[in-house]
C-alpha positions in Angstrom: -1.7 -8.5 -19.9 -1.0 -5.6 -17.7 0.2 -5.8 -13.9 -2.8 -6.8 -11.5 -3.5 -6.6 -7.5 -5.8 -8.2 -6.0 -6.9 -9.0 -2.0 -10.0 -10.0 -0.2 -11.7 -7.2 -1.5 -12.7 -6.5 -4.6 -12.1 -2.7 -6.3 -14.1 0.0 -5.1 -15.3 -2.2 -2.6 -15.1 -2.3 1.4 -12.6 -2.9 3.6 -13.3 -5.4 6.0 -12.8 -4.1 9.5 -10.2 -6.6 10.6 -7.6 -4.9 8.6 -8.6 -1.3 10.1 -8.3 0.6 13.8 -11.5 -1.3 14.2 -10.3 -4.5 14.0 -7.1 -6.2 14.2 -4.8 -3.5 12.0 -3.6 -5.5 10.0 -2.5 -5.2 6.5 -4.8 -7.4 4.3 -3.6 -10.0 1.7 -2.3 -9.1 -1.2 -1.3 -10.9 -4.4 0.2 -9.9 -7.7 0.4 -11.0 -11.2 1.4 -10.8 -14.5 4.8 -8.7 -13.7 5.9 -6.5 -16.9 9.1 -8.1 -18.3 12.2 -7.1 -16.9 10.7 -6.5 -13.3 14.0 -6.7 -10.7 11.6 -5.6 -7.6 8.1 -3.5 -6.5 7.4 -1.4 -4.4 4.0 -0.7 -2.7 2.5 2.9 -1.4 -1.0 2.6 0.4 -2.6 5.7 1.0 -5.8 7.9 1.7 -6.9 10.6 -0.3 -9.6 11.7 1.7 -8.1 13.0 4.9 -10.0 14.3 6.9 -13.3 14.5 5.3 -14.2 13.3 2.5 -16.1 16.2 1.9 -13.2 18.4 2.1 -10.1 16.5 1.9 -7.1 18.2 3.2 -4.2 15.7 2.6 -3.4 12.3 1.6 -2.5 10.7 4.6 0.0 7.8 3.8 -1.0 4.0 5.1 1.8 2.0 4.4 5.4 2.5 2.0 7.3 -0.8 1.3 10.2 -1.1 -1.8 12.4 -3.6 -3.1 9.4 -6.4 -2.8 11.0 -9.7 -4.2 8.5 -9.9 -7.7 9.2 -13.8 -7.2 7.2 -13.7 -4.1 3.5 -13.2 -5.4 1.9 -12.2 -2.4 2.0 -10.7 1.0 0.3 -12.4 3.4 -2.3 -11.4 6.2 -0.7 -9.5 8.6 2.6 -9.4 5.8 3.7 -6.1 7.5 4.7 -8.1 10.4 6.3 -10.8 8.6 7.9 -8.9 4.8 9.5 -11.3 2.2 13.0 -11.7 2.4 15.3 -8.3 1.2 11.7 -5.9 1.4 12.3 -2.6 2.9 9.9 -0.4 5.0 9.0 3.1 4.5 7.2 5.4 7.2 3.7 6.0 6.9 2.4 9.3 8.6 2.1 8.3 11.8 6.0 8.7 11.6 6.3 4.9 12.1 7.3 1.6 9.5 4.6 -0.7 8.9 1.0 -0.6 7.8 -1.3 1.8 9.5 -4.8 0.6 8.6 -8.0 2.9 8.0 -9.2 5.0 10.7 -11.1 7.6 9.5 -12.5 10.2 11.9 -15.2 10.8 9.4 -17.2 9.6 6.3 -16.7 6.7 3.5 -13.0 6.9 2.8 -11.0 5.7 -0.4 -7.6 3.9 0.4 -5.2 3.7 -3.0 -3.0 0.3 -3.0 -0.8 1.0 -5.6 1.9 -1.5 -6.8 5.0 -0.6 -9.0 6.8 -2.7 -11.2 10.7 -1.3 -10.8 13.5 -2.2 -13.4 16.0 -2.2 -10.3 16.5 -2.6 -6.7 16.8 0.9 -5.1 19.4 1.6 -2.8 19.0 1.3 1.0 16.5 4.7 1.8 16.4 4.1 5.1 12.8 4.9 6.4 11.7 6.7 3.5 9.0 8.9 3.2 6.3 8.4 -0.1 7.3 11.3 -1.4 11.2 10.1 -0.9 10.3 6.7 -2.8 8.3 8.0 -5.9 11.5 10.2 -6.1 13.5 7.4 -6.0 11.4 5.4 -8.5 11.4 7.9 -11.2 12.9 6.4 -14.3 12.5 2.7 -12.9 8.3 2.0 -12.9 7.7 -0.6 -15.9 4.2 -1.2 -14.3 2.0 -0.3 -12.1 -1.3 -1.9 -10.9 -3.7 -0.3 -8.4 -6.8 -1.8 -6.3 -9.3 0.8 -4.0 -11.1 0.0 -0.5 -13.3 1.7 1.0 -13.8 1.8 5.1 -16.4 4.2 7.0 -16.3 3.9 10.7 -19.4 2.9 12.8 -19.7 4.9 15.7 -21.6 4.2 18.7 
């Protein structure tokens, strides 16, 4: 069996608004299972591939960065980026800020990547690293890696 995340949401499907700049902003549940052998911790990078417009992306614009995820732990919780497992580390998202940043898109349907790594190691303290910094840091570690897409479009009034 291969690595698998999962949430409220099923793949491809929407994001309910709770968990975006609509709602509440916070991070959504998330659970794992069936961790490739030899998994020592994870690391998760949320992001938007979209920004701004769908129909002309510019950037990916990075949601949320969190390594060294306890495997044993098997979930985050709602809210979880208020409240990480025990020895998980925060990255900054590109808002320049740690924690979850939820979707917000100033137009169109927008994709948001969840994307889990299985890591052979723990990586060293990166202080509030950027993606870029921690798929750096990961290379050479990744045993796994499991992935799970929402969609969110914005109603405006």
């Amino acid at each position: 069996m291969a690595l698998t995340l999962s949430s409220i949401f099923v793949d491809g499907g929407a994001i309910p608004a709770t968990f975006t700049c609509d709602g509440a902003d916070t991070s959504p549940p998330l659970a794992w299972a069936e961790l490739p052998a030899g998994t020592k911790s994870l690391a998760l990078i949320v992001d938007d591939p979209d920004a701004p417009d769908p129909a002309a992306p510019q950037r990916t614009w990075v949601h949320w960065v969190l390594y060294n995820i306890p495997p044993a732990a098997g979930r985050l919780a709602e809210g979880g980026s208020r409240q990480l497992p025990a020895g998980t580390r925060c990255g900054k998202n590109d808002w320049g800020k740690a924690g979850y940043g939820g979707p917000c898109p100033p137009i169109g349907k927008h994709r948001y990547f969840f994307k889990l790594y299985a890591l052979d190691a723990q990586l060293p303290d990166l202080g509030s690293t950027t993606k870029a910094e921690l798929e750096h840091a990961m290379q050479g570690h990744v045993l796994g890696q499991a992935q799970l897409v929402g969609c969110y479009q914005r109603q405006h009034a």
